[in-house]
N, C-alpha and C positions, 0 to 999 in steps of 0.2 A: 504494500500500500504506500508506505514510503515514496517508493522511486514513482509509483505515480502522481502523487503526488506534486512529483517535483518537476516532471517534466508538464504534467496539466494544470498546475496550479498557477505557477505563473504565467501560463498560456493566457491564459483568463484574466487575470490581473491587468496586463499589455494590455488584452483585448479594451477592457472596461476604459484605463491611462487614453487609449486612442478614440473612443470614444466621448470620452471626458474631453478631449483637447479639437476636437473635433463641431461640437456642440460650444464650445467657449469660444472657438474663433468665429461662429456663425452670432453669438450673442454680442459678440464685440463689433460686429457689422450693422448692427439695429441702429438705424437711425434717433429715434423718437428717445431723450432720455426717462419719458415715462415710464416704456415701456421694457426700455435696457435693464435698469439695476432691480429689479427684481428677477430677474432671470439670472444674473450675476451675480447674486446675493442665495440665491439658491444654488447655486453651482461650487460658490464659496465656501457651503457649508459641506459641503459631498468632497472637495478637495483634500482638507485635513486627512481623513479617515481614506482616501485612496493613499494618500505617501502613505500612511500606516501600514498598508497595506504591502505596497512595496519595500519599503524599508526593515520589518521587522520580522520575525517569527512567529508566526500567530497561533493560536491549536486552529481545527477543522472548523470549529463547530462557531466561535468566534471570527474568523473568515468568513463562513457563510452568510454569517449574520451582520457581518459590515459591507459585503459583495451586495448585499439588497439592500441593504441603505446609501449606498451611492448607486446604484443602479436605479433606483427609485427614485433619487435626486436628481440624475439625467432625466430619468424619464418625466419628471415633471417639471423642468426647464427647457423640453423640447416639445410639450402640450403646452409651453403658455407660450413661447415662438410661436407654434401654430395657429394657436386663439388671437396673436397680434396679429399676423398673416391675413386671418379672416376679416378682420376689423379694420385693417386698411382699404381694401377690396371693397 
């Protein structure tokens, strides 16, 4: 379990880091500052506990449980993108 661990664990992590940076450079392109720094301030908070993420040794079960809490944090910084989206339109 280990070794897989180690090779799909941080496959994952990457995955999540590229998607985090990917969603922040699309939030940093938002015009309106209404509608920027909440989405930024959301993405702010999901940042910390990704370098955690990266940086340290976690057990399984404490990863899982901080992988959906920034997962969660993208995903609800790329539904208010969207709802801006709508609202310009």
């Amino acid at each position: 379990m280990f070794l897989i661990d180690i090779i799909f664990g941080k496959k994952k992590i990457y995955r999540l880091r590229k998607s985090y940076d990917r969603t922040r450079e699309k939030a940093d392109k938002i015009r309106g500052r209404d509608f920027r720094l909440p989405v930024l301030r959301m993405l702010d908070q999901a940042e910390p506990t990704l370098v955690l993420l990266e940086e340290h040794k976690i057990s399984r079960f404490e990863k899982a449980r901080m992988i959906k809490y920034v997962e969660a944090g993208i995903r609800e910084a790329k539904k208010m993108m969207d709802e801006e989206k709508a609202v310009k339109i």
